[in-house]
N, C-alpha and C positions, 0 to 999 in steps of 0.2 A: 840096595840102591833106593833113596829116597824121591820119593815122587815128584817131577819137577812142576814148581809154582812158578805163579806170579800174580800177585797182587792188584798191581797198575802199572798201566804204560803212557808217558809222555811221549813224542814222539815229533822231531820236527824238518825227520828226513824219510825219501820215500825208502821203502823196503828195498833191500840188498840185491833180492832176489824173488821173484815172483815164479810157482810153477801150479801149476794146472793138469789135469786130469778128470776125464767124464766117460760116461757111458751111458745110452739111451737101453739098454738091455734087459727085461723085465729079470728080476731074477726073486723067487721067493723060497723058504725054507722053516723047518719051523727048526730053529737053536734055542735051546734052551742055555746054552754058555758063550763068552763070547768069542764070537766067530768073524773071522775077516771076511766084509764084503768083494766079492770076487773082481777085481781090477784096480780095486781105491787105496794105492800105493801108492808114495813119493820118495824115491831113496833119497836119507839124508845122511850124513856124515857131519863130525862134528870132531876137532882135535888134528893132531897132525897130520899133512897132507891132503885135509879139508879146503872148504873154501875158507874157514874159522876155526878158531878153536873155543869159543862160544858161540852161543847167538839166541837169540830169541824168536820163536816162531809161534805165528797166528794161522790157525788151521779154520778155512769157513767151509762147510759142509751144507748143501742145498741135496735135495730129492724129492719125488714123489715118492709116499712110502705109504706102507699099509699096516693093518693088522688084525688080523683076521679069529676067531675062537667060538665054536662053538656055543657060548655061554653069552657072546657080548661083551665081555669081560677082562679083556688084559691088554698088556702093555708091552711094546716094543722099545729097547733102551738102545742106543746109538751114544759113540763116540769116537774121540781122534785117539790113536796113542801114538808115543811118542816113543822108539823101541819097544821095552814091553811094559813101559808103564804112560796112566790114561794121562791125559793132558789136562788142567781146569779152567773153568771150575767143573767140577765134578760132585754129585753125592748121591746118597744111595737111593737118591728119587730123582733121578733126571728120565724123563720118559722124550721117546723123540715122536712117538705117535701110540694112540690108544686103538684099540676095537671098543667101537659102540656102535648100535643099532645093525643098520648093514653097512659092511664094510666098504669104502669109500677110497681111491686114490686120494693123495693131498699133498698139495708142499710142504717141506718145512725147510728152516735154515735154523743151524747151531754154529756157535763160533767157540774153538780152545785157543789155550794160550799156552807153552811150556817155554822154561827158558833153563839155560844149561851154560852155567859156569864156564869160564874158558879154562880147561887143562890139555894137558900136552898128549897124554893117549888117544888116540880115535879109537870115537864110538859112531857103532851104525844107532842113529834116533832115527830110522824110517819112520815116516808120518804110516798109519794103516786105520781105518776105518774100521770098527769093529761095532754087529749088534747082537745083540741075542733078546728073546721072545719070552712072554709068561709062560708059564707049564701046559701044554695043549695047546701052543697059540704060531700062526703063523705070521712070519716078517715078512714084506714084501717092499723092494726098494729097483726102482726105476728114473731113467733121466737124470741121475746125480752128478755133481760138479762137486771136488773136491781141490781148492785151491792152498796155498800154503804161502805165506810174504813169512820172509826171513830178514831177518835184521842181525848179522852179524856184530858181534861184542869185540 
């Protein structure tokens, strides 16, 4: 299955459907692969007996996060998938928080985009947050709000 893109979006109607998800919960771990954050799930379906059989979805991801290593030294990466593939843009440097010096809570916000043809089979594209850690390094993600506006095709 190819990764689902998108380019650019015009837009000059509100979202289909807006859903929401958070958790004030500290939760840290050191993953070195990626790993779903524990809560940050939105079941989506897409095809027959959906709300669509395409649609286009904007994934905004906010937290306090961390990251913590020994050394000072690495990187915490974050993202939305969409099923089991990542949403864009995407590339093999997207960092969602660094360790440097002493490590510090901090906000951030990232925004995906995936978009999905309309065919007639249903597929689960559950949104899921997924991060994983430098090698030695721990993630730590608190207070996140994982929102999803759907634009049915």
């Amino acid at each position: 299955m190819a990764t689902p893109t998108l380019t650019s979006l015009a837009t000059n109607r509100a979202p289909d459907d807006t859903l929401l998800v958070w958790d004030e919960t500290r939760w840290e771990a050191a993953v070195g692969s990626w790993t779903d954050l524990p809560g940050a799930t939105i079941d989506l379906r897409i095809g027959q007996g959906a709300a669509s059989y395409g649609a286009i979805f904007v994934a905004t991801f906010s937290a306090e996060a961390l990251a913590s290593h020994p050394d000072k030294n690495a990187v915490v990466n974050a993202t939305v998938f969409f099923g089991d593939d990542p949403a864009a843009p995407v590339s093999g440097n997207h960092r969602f928080v660094t360790a440097r010096g002493n490590p510090e809570w901090s906000s951030h916000t990232m925004i995906r985009v995936a978009e999905f043809q309309p065919a007639f089979p249903a597929r689960d594209v559950t949104a899921r947050v997924r991060v994983r850690a430098s090698t030695g390094a721990t993630a730590g993600f608190q207070n996140w709000v994982l929102k999803i506006d759907r634009y049915n095709l």
